[in-house]
C-alpha positions as CSV (number, residue, x, y, z in Angstrom):
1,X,-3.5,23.4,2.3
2,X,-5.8,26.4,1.9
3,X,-7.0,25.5,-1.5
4,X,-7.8,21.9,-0.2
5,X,-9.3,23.3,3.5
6,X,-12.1,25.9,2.0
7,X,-13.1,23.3,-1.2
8,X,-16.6,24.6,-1.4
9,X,-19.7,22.5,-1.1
10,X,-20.5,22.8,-4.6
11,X,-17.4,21.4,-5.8
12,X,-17.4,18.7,-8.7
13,X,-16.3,15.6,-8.4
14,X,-13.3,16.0,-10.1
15,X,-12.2,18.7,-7.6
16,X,-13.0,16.9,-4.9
17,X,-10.6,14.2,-6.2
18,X,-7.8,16.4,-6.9
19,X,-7.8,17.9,-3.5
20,X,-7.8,14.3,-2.1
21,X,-4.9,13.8,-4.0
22,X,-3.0,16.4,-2.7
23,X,-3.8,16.1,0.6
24,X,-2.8,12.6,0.6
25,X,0.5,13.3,-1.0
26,X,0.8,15.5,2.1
27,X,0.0,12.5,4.6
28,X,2.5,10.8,2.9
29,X,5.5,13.7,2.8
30,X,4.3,14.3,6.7
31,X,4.7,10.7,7.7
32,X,8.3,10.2,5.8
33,X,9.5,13.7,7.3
34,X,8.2,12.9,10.5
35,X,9.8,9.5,10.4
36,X,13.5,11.4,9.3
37,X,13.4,13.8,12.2
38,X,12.2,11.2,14.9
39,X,15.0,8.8,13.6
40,X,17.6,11.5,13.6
41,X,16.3,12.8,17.1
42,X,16.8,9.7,18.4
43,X,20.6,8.7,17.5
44,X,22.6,11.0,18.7
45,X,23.0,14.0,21.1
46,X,25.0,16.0,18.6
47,X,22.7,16.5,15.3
48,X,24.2,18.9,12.8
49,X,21.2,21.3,12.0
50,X,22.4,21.6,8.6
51,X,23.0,18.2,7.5
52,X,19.5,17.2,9.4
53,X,17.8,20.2,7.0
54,X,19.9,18.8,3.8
55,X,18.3,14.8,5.1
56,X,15.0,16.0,5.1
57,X,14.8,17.9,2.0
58,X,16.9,15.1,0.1
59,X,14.3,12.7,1.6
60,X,11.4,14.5,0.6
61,X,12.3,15.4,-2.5
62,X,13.0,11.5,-3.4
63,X,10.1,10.5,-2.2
64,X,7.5,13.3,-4.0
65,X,9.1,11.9,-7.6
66,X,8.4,8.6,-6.7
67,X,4.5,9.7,-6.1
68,X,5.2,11.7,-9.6
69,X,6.2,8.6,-10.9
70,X,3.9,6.4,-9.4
71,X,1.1,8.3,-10.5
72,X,2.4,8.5,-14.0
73,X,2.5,4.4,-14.1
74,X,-0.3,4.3,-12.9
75,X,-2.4,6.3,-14.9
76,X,-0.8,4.7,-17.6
77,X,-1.6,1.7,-16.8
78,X,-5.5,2.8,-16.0
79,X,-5.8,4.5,-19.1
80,X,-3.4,2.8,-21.7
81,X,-2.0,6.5,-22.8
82,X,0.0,9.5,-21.6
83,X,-1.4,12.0,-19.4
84,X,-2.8,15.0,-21.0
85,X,-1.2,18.2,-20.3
86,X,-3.6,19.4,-17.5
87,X,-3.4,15.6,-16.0
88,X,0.4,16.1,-15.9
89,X,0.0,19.5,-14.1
90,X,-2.2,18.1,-12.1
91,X,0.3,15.6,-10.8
92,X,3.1,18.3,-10.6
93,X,0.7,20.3,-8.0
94,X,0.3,16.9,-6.1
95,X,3.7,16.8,-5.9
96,X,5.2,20.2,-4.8
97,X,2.1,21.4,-3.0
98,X,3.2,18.8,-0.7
99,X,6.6,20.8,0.3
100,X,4.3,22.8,2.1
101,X,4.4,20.4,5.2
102,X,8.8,21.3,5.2
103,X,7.9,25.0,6.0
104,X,8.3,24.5,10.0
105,X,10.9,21.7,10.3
106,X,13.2,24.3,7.4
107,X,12.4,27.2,9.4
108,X,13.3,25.9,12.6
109,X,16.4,23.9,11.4
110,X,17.2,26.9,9.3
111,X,17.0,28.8,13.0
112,X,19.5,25.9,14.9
113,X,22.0,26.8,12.2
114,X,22.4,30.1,12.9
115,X,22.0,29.7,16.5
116,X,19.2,31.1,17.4
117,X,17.7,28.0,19.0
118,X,19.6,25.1,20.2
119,X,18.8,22.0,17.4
120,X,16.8,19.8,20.4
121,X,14.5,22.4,20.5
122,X,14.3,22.9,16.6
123,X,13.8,19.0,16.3
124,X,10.8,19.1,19.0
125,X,9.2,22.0,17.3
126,X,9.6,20.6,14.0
127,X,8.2,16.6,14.7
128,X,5.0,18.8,16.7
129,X,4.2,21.1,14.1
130,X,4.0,17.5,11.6
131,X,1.4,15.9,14.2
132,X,-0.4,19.1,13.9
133,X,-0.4,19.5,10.3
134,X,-1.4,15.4,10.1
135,X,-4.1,16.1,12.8
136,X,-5.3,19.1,10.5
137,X,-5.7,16.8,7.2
138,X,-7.2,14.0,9.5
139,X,-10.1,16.7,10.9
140,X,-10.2,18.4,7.1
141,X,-10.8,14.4,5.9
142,X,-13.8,14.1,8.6
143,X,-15.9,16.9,8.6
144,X,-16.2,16.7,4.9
145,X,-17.6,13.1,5.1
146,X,-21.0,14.2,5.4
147,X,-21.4,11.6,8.7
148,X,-23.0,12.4,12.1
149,X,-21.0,14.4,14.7
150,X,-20.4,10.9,17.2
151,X,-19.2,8.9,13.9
152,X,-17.0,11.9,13.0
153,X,-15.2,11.6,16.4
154,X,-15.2,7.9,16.4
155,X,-13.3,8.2,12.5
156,X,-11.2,11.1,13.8
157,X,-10.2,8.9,17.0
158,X,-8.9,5.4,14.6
159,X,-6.8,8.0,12.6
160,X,-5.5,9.1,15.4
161,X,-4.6,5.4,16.3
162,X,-3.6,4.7,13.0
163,X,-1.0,7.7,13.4
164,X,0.5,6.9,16.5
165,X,0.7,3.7,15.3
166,X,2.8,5.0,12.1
167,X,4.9,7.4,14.7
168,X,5.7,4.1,17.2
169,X,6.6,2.1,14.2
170,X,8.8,4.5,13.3
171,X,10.3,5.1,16.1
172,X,10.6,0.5,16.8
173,X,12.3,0.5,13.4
174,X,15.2,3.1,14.4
């Protein structure tokens, strides 16, 4: 997310739509892994780190290459023609720039499987470290929208609703 954080203020347009892009994708791969762990967490009192690790990645993974192929119907339909190459790159760093948001919930499962913390404690760590991450891209998404401090709080609190609206849907579903 550094790339997308530190865009500079001359950026083109172009770049500034790229990094939306990706940072999107990210809200999205957040949101579904956030969605795996909370629904795992929640059914059952002896989660296998391993097979939790192997859901989330299997998830994620699905889910980034139907983005890939959404965006490649998509722009094919907008367009009436392939992607060029650098479009189609473009789409590829959407996609696994957005594994990024796995780092913690790996590491930490990674960690339960060999013991070194117990998988409740991997699970918690994991689900807070998405929040943050989504409360990151939410605060990067405000303070570039060139509105006044008060409105930037006012956007930054219905994302925040929006969220824990996502997260308590989530959690009705399971």
């Amino acid at each position: 997310m550094s790339d997308d954080a530190r865009l500079p203020a001359d950026a083109t347009e172009e770049e500034r739509r790229e990094a939306g892009d990706r940072l999107r994708e990210r809200i999205y791969v957040t949101f579904t892994a956030l969605a795996i762990l909370m629904a795992l967490n929640a059914h059952g009192e002896h989660l296998d780190p391993g097979t939790v690790l192997w859901t989330l990645l299997i998830s994620v993974v699905g889910v980034l290459l139907a983005g890939l192929a959404s965006d490649l119907v998509s722009h094919m339909i907008a367009h009436n023609t392939l992607p060029s190459a650098r479009e189609f790159r473009h789409m590829l760093a959407v996609a696994s720039r957005a594994l990024g948001v796995l780092v913690v919930p790996a590491v930490m499962l990674l960690l339960a499987l060999f013991g070194v913390v117990q998988v409740r404690t991997a699970m918690v760590v994991a689900i807070v470290a998405l929040i943050a991450s989504l409360a990151v891209v939410a605060r990067i998404a405000v303070s570039r929208a060139g509105i006044a401090g008060w409105k930037q709080l006012v956007v930054l609190a219905v994302l925040v609703a929006l969220g824990v609206l996502v997260v308590f849907l989530e959690q009705l579903a399971h």
